[in-house]
N, C-alpha and C positions, 0 to 999 in steps of 0.2 A: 676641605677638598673632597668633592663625591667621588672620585673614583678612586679606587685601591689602586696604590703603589707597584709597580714592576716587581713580583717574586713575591706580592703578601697574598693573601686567600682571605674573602669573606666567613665568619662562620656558619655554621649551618643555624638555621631557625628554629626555634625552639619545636619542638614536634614534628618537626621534616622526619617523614622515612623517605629521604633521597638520603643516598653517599655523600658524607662528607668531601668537602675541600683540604678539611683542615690536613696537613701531613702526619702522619703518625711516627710517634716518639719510635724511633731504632728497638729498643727492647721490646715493645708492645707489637711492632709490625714481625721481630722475631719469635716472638710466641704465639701468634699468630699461624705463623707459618708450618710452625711445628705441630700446630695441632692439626693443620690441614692435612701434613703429612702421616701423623698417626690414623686422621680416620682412612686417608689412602691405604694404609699399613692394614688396617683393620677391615676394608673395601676386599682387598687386593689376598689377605688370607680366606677372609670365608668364601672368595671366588675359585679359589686354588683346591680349598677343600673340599667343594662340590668337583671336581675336573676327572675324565674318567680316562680313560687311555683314548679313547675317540679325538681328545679336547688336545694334546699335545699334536701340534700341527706346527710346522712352520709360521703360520702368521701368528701362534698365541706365543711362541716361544723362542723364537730367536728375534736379537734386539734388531730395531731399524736399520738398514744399508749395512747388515753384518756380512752379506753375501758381495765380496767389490766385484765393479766392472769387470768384464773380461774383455772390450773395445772402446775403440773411440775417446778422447779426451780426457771423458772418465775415468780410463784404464792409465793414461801416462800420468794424471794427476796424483792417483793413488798411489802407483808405482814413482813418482818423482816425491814424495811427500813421507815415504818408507810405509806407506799403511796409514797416515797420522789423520789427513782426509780422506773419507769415504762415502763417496754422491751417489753412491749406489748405482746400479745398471740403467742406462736413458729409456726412452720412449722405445726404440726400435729396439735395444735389444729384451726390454721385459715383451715385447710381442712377440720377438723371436722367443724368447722360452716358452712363451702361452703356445706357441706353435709347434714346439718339440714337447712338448707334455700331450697335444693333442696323437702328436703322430704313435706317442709311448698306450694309444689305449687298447685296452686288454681285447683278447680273440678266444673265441669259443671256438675248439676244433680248429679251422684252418679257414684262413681267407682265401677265395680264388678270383683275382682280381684280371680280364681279359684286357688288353690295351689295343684300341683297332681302330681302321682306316680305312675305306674302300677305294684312296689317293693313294699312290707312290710318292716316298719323295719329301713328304711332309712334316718326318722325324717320327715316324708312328718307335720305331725298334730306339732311340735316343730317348723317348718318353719315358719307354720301359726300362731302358738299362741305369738313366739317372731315379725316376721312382724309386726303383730296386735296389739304389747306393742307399738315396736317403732315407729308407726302410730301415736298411739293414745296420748305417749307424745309428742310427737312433731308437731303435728299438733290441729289447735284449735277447730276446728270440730270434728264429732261425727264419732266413729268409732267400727263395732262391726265384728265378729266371726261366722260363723255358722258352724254349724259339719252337716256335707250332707254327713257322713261314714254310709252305712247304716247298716253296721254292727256291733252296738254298738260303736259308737269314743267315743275317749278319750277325747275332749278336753275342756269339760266343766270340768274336773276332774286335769287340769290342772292350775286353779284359783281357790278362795274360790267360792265354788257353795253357791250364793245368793237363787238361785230358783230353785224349784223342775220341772219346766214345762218345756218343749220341745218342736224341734218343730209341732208334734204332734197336741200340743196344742194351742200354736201361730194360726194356720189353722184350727185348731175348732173353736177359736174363735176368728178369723178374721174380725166377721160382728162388736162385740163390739170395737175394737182397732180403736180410732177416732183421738189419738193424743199423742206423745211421754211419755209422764206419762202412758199410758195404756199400750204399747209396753214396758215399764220398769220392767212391771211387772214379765213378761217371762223372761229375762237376767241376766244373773250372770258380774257385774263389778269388774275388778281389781283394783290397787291402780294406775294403769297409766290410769286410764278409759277406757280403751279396754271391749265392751261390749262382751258375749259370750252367742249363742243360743244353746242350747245344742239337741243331738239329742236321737233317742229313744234308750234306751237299755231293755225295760220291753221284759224278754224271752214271755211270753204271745202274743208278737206283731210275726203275721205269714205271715206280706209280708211289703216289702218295698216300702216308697214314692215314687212314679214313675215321671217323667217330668212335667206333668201338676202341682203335687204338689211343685216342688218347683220353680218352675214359678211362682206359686200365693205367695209362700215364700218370696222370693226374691223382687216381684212386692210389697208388703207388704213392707219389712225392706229401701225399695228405698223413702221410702215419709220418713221417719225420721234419714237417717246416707248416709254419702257423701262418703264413705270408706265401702266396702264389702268386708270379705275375706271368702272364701268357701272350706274350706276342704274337700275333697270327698274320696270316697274308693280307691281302687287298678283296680276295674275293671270297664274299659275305656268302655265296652259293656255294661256298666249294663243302667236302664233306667232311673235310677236318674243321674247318672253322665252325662248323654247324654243330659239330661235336664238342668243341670247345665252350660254345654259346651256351649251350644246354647243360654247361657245368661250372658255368660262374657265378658269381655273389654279386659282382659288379663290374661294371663296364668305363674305359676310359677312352674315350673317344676324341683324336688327334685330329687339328686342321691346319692350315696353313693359314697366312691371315692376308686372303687371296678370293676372290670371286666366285671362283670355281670351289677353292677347297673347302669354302663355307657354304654351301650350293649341296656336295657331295657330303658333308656329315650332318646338314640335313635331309636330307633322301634317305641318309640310314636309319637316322633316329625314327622317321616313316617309318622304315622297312619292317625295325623292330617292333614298333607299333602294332603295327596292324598283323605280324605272326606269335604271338604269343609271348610279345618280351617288354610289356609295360613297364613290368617291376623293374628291371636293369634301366629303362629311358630314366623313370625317379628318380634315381640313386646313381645315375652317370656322373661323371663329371667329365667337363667340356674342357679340351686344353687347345689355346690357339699358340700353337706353338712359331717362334723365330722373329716374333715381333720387332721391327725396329722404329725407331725415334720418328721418321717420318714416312709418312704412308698415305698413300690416293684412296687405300681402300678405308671404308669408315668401319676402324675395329670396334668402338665404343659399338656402334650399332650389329653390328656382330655376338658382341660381346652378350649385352642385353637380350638378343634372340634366345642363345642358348642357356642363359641364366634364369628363364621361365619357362622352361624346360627339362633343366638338368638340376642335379642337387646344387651343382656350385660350376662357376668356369674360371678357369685359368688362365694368365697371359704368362708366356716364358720368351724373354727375353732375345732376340740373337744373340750368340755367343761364339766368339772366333774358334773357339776351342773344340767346340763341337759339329763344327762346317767340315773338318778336316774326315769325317766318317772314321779316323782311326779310333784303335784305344783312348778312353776318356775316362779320365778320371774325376771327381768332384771336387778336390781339391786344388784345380786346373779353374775352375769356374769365376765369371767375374762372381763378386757379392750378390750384386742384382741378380742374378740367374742363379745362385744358390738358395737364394730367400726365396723364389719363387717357385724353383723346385721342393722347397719346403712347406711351401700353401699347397704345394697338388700335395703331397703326403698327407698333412693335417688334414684338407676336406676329402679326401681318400677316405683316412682311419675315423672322420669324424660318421660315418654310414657303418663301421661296427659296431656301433654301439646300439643305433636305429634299426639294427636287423642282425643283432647278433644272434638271437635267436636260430636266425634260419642259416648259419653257419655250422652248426651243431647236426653231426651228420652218423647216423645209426652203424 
């Protein structure tokens, strides 16, 4: 009979270096094994004894999927299983942490990050007060708000208002403020610590902060928070916003994902252009904010304009929660709209590090 039997193996040919067929005797395949494992043993120590404190890192040192899920199917499995299975975190959520490690990167001196619109209407102050949540959890530094609307903003009306003062006040009394308990005084905090300076709306006030004053602002909230975010008005002439502009690291420019609104945050990015503000165009980042499922207007092609343009663009979701103009909190948010409030932080903090440098201020 030419062909071998169902379960037998040919032997190998004499002077074959191919692998054997033949099965290997149980002891033989055990000794075997153990040697492979010594010279692992022996592989695995003189790798160890080269290792310098640099070399202890998470991925040399902790075993596979030791960190479980914290969502998603993943997380009930583990938790239905006492710990026994561990699939470790899925797709989305190891992006989500590559995204809060981003937003975690280090600041020389202080960031001053302006958020603006030359639209009403658009979510420019909602841009900045969710940024300014997910700043402030996620990062372990101090992180505050200021409203530079000079026309009554909203966005101290958007947290519980701890304090009646503004900044107004803050720059009255500027000579007393010696050290971060004195400057607390003025700030309304959230429950994510995002601080908020709020600005004036008393009808009695008959002219607005001008440049020099929020220069001394600014210059002020820089000796105690490493994160600034600056809300300002609609009008790019006015002399507060112009004072604002000439003291920022970077710029986040807000639009509606509308005709118009995409129309008018390009005319700014012009504007800036051509008066001495190239470097903020770079390092912008584009947010089309309120976006829904379906739309006449072509975002994609939107999208793409400001994306070879600006460092990065962002789409944020509509969100019922945040239609309401009241206090908003983050933990209110669908998912979708928190993750994506988390890609504008990440491509934010991801320009500290490209221009940290010039954060570093004498």
């Amino acid at each position: 009979m030419s062909e071998a039997r169902s379960g037998e193996t040919r032997p190998r040919a004499p002077g074959s270096s191919g692998p054997t067929d033949e099965p290997d005797d149980p002891l033989r395949l055990a000794t075997r094994l153990e040697r492979l494992a010594d010279r692992r043993d022996e592989h695995d120590a003189l790798s160890v004894s080269w290792m310098t404190a640099a070399d202890f890192t998470d991925e040399r040192i902790l075993r596979a999927g030791a960190r479980p899920p914290s969502r998603g199917w993943r997380r009930a499995l583990y938790r239905g299983t006492f710990g026994a299975l561990n699939l470790g975190p899925g797709r989305a959520e190891l992006r989500e942490r590559a995204m809060a490690a981003r937003v975690r990167a280090p600041v020389s001196g202080s960031r001053r990050i302006m958020v603006l619109s030359r639209k009403g209407g658009v979510g420019k102050t909602t841009t900045t007060l969710m940024l300014g949540h997910t700043f402030a959890r996620g990062r372990g530094d101090r992180v505050v708000a200021l409203d530079g609307n000079p026309d009554a903003g909203s966005l101290a009306y958007r947290v519980r208002r701890e304090s009646a003062h503004t900044i107004t006040d803050v720059l009255k009394d500027a000579a007393r403020i010696q050290r971060y308990a004195d400057i607390r005084r003025y700030t309304s905090q959230a429950a994510t610590r995002l601080e908020i300076v709020a600005s004036d709306d008393d009808p009695r006030i008959t002219h607005a902060l001008g440049e020099d004053d929020y220069h001394n602002a600014i210059e002020l909230l820089d000796r105690y928070y490493n994160v600034i975010l600056l809300d300002t008005g609609t009008g790019i002439l006015d002399g507060g916003t112009q004072g604002i502009l000439k003291e920022a690291d970077q710029i986040v420019v807000v639009m509606a994902p509308a005709l118009d609104g995409a129309r008018v945050a390009a005319s700014t990015l012009d504007w800036l252009e051509s008066h001495g503000f190239e470097r903020l165009v770079a390092s912008a980042v584009a947010v089309i904010n309120g976006v829904r499922r379906h739309s006449l207007v072509d975002v994609e092609r939107i999208e793409r304009h400001f994306s070879q343009r600006c460092a990065a663009t962002v789409r944020i979701p509509f969100d019922p929660h945040l239609a309401a103009g009241a206090e908003s909190s983050p933990f209110e948010l669908r998912r979708a709209t928190r993750d994506a409030y988390l890609q504008l932080a990440a491509d934010v903090a991801d320009e500290f590090a490209r221009s940290g440098h010039a954060a570093v201020r004498l």
